[in-house]
C-alpha positions in Angstrom: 40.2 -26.9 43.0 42.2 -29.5 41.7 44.3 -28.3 38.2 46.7 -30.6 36.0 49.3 -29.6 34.3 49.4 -30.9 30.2 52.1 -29.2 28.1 51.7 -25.0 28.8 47.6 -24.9 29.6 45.6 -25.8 32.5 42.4 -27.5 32.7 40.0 -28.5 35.4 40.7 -31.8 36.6 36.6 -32.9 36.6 36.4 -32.1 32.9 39.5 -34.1 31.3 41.6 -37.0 32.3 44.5 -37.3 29.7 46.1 -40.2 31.3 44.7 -42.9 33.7 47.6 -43.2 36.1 47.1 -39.4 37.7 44.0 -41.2 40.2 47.3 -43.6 41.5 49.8 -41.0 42.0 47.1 -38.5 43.7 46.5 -41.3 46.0 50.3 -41.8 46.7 50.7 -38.6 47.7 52.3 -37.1 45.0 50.6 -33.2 43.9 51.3 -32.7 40.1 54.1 -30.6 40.8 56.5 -32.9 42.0 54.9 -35.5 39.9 55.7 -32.8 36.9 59.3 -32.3 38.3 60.3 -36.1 38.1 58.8 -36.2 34.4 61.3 -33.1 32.8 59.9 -34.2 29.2 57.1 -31.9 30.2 57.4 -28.2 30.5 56.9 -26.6 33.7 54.5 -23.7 34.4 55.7 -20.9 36.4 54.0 -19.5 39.1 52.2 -16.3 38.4 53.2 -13.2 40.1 49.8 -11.5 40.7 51.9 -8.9 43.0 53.3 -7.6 39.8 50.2 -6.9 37.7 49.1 -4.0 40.2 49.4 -0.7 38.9 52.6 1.4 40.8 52.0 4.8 41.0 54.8 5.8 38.7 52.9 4.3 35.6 49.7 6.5 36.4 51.6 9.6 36.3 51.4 11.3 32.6 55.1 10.9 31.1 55.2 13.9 28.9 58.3 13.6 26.8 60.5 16.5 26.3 62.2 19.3 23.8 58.3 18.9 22.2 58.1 21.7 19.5 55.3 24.7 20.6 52.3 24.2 18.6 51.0 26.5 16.0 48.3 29.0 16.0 46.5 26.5 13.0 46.1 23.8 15.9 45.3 26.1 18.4 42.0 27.4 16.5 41.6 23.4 15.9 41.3 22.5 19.2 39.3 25.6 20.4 36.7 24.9 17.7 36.9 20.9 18.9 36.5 22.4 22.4 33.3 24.4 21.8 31.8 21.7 19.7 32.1 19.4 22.4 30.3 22.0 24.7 27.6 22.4 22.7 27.2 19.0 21.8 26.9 17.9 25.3 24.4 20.5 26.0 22.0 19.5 23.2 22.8 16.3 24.5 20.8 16.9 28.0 18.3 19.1 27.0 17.1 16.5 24.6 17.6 14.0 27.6 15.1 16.1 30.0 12.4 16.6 27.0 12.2 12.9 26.6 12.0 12.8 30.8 9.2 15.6 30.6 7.2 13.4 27.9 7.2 10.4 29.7 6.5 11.7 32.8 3.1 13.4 31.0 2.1 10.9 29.1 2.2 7.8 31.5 -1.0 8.5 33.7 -3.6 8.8 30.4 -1.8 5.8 28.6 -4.0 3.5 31.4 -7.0 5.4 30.5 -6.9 5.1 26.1 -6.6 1.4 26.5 -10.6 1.4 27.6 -11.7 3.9 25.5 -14.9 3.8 23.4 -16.4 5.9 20.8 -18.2 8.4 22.6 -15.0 10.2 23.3 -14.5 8.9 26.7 -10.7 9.4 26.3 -8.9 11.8 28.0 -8.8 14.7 25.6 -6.1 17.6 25.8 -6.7 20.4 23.6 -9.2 18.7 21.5 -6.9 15.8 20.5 -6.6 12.5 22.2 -3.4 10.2 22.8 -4.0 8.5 19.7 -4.5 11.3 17.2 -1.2 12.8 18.8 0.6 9.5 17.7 -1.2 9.1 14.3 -0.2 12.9 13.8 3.8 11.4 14.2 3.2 9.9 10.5 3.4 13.9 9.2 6.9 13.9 10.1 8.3 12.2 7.2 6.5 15.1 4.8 9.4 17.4 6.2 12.1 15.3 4.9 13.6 16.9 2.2 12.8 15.9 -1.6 15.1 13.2 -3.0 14.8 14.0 -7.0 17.5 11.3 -8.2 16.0 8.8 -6.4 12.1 9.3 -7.0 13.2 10.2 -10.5 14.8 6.7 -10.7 11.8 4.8 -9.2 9.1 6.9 -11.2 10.9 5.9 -14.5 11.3 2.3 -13.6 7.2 2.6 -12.8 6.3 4.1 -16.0 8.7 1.3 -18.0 6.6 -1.5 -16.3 3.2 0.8 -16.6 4.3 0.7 -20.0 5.6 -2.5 -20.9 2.1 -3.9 -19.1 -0.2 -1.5 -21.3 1.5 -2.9 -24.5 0.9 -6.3 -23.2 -2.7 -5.7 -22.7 -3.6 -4.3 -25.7 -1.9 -6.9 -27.5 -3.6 -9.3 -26.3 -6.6 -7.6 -27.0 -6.3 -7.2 -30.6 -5.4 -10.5 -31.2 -8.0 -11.6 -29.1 -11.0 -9.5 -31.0 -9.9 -9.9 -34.6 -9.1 -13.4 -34.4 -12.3 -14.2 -33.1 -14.2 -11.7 -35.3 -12.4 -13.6 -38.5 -13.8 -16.9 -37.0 -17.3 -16.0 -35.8 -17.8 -13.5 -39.6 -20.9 -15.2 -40.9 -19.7 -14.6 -44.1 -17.6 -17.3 -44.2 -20.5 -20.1 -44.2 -21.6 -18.6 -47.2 -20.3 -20.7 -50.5 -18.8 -18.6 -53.1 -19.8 -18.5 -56.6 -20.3 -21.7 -58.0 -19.4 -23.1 -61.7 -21.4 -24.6 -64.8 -19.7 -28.1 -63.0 -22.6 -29.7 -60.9 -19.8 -31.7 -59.1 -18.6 -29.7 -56.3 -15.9 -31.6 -53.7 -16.0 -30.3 -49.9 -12.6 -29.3 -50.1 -12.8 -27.4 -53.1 -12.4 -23.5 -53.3 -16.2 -23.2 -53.9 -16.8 -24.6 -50.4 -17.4 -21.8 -47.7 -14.6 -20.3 -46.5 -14.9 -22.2 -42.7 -14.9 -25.8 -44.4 -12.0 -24.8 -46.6 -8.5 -26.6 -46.5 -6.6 -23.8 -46.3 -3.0 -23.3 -46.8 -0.7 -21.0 -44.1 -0.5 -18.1 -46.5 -4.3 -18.1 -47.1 -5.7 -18.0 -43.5 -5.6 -14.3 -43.8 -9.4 -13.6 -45.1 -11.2 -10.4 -45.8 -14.5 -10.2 -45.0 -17.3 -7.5 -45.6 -18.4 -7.0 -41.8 -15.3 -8.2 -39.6 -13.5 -6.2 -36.9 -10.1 -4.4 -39.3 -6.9 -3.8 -37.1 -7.8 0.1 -37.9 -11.7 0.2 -36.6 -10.4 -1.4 -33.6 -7.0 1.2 -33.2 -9.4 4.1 -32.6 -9.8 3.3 -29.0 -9.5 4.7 -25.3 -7.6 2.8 -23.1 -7.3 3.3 -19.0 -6.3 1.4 -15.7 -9.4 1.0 -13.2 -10.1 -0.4 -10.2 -12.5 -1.8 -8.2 -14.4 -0.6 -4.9 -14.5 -2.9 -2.4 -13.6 -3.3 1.0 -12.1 -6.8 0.0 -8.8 -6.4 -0.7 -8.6 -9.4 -2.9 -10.8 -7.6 -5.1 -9.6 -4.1 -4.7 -6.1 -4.6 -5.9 -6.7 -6.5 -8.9 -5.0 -4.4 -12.0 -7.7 -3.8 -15.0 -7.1 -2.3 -18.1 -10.1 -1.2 -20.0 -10.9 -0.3 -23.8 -13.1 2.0 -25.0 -14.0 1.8 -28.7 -15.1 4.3 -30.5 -16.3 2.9 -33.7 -19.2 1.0 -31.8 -19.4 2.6 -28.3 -18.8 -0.8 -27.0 -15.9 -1.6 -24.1 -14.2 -4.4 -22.7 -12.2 -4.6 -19.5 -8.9 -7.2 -18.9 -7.2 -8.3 -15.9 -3.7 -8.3 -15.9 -1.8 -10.9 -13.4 2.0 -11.3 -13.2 3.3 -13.8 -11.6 7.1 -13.7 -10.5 8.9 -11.5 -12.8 8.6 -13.3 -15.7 4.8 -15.2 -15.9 2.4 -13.1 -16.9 -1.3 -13.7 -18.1 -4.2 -11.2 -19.3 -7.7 -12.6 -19.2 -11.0 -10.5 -20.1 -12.7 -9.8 -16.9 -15.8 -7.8 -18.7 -16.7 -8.7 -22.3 -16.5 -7.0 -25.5 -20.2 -5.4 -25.5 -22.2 -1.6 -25.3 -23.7 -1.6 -21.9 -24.7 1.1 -20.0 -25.1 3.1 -16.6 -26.4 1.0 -13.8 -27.2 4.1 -11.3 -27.1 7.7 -10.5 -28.5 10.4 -13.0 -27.6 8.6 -15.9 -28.8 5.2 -15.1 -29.7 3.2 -18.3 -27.8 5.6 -20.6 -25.2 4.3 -22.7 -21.3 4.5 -22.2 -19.8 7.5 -23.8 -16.8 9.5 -24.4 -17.4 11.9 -22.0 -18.3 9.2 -19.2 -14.7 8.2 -19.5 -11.9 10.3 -16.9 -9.6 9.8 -13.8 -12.1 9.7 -11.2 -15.6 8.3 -13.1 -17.3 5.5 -12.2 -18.3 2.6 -14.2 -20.9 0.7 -13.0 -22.6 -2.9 -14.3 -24.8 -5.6 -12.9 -22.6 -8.3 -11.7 -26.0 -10.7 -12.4 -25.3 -10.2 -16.2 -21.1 -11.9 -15.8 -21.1 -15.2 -15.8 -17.5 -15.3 -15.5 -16.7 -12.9 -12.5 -15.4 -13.9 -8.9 -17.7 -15.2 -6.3 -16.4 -12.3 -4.3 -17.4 -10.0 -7.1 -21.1 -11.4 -7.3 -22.1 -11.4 -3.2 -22.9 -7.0 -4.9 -25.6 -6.3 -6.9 -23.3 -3.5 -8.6 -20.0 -4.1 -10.0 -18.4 -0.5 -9.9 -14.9 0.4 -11.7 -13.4 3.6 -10.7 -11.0 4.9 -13.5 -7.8 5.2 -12.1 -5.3 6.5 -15.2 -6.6 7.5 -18.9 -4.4 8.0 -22.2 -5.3 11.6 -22.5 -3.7 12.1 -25.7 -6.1 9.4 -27.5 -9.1 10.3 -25.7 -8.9 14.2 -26.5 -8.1 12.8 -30.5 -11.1 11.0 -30.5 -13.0 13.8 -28.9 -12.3 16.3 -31.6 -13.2 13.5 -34.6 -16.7 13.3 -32.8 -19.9 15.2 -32.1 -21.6 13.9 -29.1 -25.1 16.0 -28.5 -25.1 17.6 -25.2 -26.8 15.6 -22.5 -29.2 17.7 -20.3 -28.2 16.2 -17.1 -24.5 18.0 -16.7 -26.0 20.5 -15.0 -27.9 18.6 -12.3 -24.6 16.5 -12.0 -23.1 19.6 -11.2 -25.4 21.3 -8.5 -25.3 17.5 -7.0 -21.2 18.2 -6.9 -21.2 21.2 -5.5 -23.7 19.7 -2.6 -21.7 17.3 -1.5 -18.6 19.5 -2.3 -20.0 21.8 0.8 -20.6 19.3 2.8 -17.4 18.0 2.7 -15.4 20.8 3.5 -17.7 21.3 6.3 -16.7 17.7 7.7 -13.1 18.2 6.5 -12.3 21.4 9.3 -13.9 19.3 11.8 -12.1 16.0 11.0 -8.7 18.3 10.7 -6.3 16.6 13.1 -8.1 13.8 14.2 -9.3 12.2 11.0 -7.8 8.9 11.3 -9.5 8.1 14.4 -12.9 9.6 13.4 -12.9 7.2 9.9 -11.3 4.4 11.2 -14.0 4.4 14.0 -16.6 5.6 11.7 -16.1 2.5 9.1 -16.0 0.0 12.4 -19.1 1.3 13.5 -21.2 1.4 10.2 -20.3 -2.1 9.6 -21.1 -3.3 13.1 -24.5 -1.3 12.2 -25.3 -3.2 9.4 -26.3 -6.5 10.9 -27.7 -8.4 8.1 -24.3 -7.7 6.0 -25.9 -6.4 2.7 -23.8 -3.5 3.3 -27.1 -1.1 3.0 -28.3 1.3 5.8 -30.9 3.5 6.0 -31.4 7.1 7.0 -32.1 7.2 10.6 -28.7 4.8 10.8 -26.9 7.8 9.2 -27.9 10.3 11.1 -27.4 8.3 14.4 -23.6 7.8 12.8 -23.0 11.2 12.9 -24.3 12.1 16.2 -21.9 9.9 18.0 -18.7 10.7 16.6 -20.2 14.3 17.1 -19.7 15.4 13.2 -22.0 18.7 12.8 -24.3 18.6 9.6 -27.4 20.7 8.9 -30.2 19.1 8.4 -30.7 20.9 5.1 -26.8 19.7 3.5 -27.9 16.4 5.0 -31.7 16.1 3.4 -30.1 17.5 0.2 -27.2 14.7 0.2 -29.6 12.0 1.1 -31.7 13.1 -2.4 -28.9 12.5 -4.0 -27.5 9.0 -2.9 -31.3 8.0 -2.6 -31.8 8.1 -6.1 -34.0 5.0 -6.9 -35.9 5.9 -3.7 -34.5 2.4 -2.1 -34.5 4.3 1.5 -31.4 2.7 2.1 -28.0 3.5 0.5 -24.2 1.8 0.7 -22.7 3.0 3.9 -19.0 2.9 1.6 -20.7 5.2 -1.0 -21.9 7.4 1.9 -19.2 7.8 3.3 -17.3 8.8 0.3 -19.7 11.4 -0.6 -20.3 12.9 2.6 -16.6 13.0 3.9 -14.8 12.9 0.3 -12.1 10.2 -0.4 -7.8 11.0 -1.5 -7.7 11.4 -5.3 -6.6 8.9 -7.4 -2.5 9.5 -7.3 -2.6 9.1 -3.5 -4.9 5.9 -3.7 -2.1 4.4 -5.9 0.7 4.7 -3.6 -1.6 3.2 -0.6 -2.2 0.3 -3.1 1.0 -0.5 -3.8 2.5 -0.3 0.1 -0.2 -3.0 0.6 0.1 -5.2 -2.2 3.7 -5.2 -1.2 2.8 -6.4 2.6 0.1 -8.7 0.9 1.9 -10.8 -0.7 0.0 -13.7 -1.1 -2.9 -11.3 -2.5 -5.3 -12.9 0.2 -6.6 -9.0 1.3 -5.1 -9.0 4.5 -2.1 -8.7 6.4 -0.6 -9.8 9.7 0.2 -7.8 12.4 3.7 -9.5 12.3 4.4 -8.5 8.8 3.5 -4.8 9.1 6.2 -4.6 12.4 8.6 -6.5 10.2 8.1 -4.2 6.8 7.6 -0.8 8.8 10.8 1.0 8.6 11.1 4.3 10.9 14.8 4.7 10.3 14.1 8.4 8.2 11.8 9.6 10.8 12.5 13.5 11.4 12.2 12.4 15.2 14.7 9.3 15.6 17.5 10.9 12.9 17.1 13.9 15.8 17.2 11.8 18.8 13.8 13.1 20.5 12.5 9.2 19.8 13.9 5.8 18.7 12.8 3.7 15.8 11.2 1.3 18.1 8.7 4.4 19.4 7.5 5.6 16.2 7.0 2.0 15.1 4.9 1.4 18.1 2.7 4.6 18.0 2.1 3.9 14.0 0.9 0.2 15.5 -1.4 1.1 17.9 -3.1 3.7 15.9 -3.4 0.9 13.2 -4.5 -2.0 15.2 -7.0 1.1 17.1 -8.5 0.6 13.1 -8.6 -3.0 13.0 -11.5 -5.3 13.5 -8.8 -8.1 14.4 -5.9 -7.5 16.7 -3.2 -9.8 14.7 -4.6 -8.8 10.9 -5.2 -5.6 9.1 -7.3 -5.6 5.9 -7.5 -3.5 2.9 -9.9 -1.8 4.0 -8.8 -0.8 6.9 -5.3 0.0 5.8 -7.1 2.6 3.6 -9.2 3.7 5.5 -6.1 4.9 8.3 -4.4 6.6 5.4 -7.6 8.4 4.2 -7.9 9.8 7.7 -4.0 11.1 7.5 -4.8 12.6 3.8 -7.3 14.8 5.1 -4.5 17.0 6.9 -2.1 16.8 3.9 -2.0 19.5 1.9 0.3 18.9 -1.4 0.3 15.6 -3.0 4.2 15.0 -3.2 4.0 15.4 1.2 1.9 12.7 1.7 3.1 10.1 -1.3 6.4 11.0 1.4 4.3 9.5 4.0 3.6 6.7 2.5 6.6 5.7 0.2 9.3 6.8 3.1 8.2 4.3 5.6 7.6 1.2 3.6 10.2 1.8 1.0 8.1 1.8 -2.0 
């Protein structure tokens, strides 16, 4: 290959052709050498040597200097402790190297098999647990990492600030909302007032009623006899609810309700922000005294005592205009109360007399039903309870093929049978009683399932809600596939800060136990999402452990 020669570097001759007279002299004979020799305005380039770059064997001898001082015993322990830690290091080093050869080697002929399996439990199943409860089970390890307090401390008092800042907002609203309409809509104020011996009376005059009036800024503020006063409506309950549904559109709106005790009449508002800075609060459920829509207490009116962290309110979504089309596809609207201001509500508890209601007994023999039958379920479900509800909910739904969501008993018990979930036929008769109370035959396969397996309290459910509204951006009720592998963060695993496993391999076994969940192989709904995290609450013991679960991994 051909090289020219332009000032100290070299370049191939095909690529650059500085001057057009090189093809000429080439052709003449000349190599660039001489034709660099006869030219001295250019440097020339000196041959490289490549006999001198070899290594002699004088350089690769160790040249140790001499008249070096003897070291001290303080360097000597340095180095012996340097020495040992090496040693052990490197021995850690390949035992953890022929674990991870042992696991592999185990787990590569029943990987085939779990890609095929099916509900019956055709999966390959050592010691009672299959390949994917083993890799759902992974998701415990962030429980053992230790208890950051700064940090949580930090994020928890940032929460309650906003919590805070959005109650004030809410209520706000509502009390300008209420008295300003109960000012306007006072029928007092088409009465006229009393009228003089004069027999002319103008309109605008003060004897006009109050509405007709040409009123003046300082004289807008009118007291009437039967209108709404900023103190009736201050003796109030407020608390943060939610709704049950499987749509996660729906199930992630934030509502903020009223209770009011002067009347026994409650209102419900939604509160939507919008950036950081946009915000807007809307009534979702008018001002009004309704009532209980099902259960023991259906048609009995709202209470004090109907209101705690846990209840259910329930109205007839016929009877709201203004609700969601998403909302109205249910019969039953039903809130679940999510947070309560326990101060206000004990207050207003003392103040009152409410006559005991009968039924608080049979409510709680109906409790303690389904309270044994779901710890039953919950030993049986220990260990392998995200598979069992994930594959549970997929199977009721696929069950219920007119999509009312309804099912009836023989569907039930068939449910149970094949995931192979052990309930007498008296706990089962005596739960079926009790979710069959308007003697339908069928009942909500989401309300069964809650009663007969149990559901995460309230805190838990809160952290699970905000991991997804995080993903869900776009508040659409689902999530992509993509999104989850982008947001999932395995980087504080107990496993990959150890070395047994890499971030990639925890990601991946949390993926395929989700998608395992999923009705769609590149979305994940809300549903769904809960429904996996339901299953890994049953094994959880202590609150704090599994909001580590869930806030470690998505960094909320």
């Amino acid at each position: 290959m051909d090289f020219e020669v332009k000032g100290i570097a070299a370049s191939l001759t095909n690529q650059t052709q500085p001057f057009s007279g090189r093809k000429k002299l080439l052709q003449q004979g000349q190599t660039p050498r001489s034709w660099a020799i006869q030219n001295p305005s250019l440097p020339v380039v000196p041959r490289l040597d490549l006999g001198s770059l070899v290594d002699s064997d004088e350089e690769e001898q160790d040249i140790i200097p001499e008249n070096l001082p003897a070291p001290t015993s303080k360097y000597k322990l340095k180095y012996q402790q340097y020495k040992t830690e090496m040693k052990e290091g490197y021995k850690q080093y390949s035992q953890r190297n022929a674990e991870k050869t042992k696991s592999k080697i185990t787990q590569q002929s029943p990987r085939k098999k779990i890609d095929d399996k099916c509900i019956q439990g055709e999966e390959s199943i050592v010691g009672g647990l299959t390949t994917l409860d083993k890799k759902a089970l992974l998701q415990h390890g962030y429980a053992d990492i230790p208890y950051n307090a700064q940090s949580s401390m930090k994020k928890s008092d940032a929460e309650m600030v906003a919590a805070q800042r959005k109650k004030q907002t809410v209520a706000e609203q509502v009390m300008i909302d209420h008295l300003s309409r109960a000012v306007i809509s006072d029928p007092e104020q088409n009465l006229p007032t009393e009228r003089p011996d004069s027999a002319l009376i103008f309109p605008d005059s003060k004897t006009a009623p109050l509405r007709f009036r040409k009123r003046t800024l300082h004289e807008t503020k009118i007291r009437t006899h039967s209108t709404l006063t900023e103190n009736m409506l201050s003796h109030k309950v407020q608390f943060d609810g939610r709704i049950i549904s499987r749509n996660g559109h729906d199930a992630c709106r934030e509502l903020v309700g009223f209770f009011f005790a002067h009347d026994q009449s409650l209102t419900i508002y939604e509160y939507r922000q919008f950036g950081k800075n946009r915000i807007s609060v809307l009534p979702f459920i008018q001002k009004n005294i309704y009532s209980h829509q099902c259960g023991r207490r259906k048609g009995k009116q709202y209470q004090l005592g109907d209101f705690y962290i846990g209840a259910n309110l329930t109205f007839l979504s016929s009877d709201h205009s203004s609700l969601p089309e998403s909302i109205k596809e249910n019969t039953l609207l039903i809130l679940r109360i999510t947070n309560i201001d326990q101060i206000a509500l004990d207050s207003l508890k003392t103040d009152s007399v409410e006559p005991e209601d009968n039924l608080t007994s049979q409510e709680a023999n109906d409790r303690l039903i389904l309270k044994a039958v779901q710890d039953a379920l919950k030993e049986q479900l220990h260990k392998r309870g995200v598979r069992i509800l994930t594959g549970l909910a997929k199977y009721l739904q696929q069950l219920d093929k007119e999509g009312t969501g309804l099912l009836d008993k023989a569907d039930f018990k068939q449910t149970l049978q094949v995931f192979h979930l052990e309930v007498s036929e008296n706990d089962f008769e005596s739960a079926w009683q009790i979710l069959n109370g308007n003697d339908s035959g069928k009942v909500d396969y989401g309300e069964f399932k809650r009663a007969i397996i149990g559901e995460m309290n309230e805190y838990r459910k809160s952290f699970v809600r905000k991991a997804f509204m995080k993903l869900d951006f776009n508040k659409t009720g689902s999530v992509p596939i993509t999104n989850i592998r982008k947001c999932y963060c395995a980087k504080k695993h107990p496993q990959v800060i150890s070395g047994h496993s890499t971030e990639e391999e925890i990601k991946l076994s949390f993926l395929e136990t989700l998608k395992d969940a999923c009705s769609k192989s590149d979305e994940v709904t809300y549903g769904e999402f809960e429904d996996y995290y339901e299953g890994l609450s049953i094994g959880i013991v202590h609150d704090e452990d599994f909001v580590n679960i869930v806030r470690t991994p998505w960094g909320i």
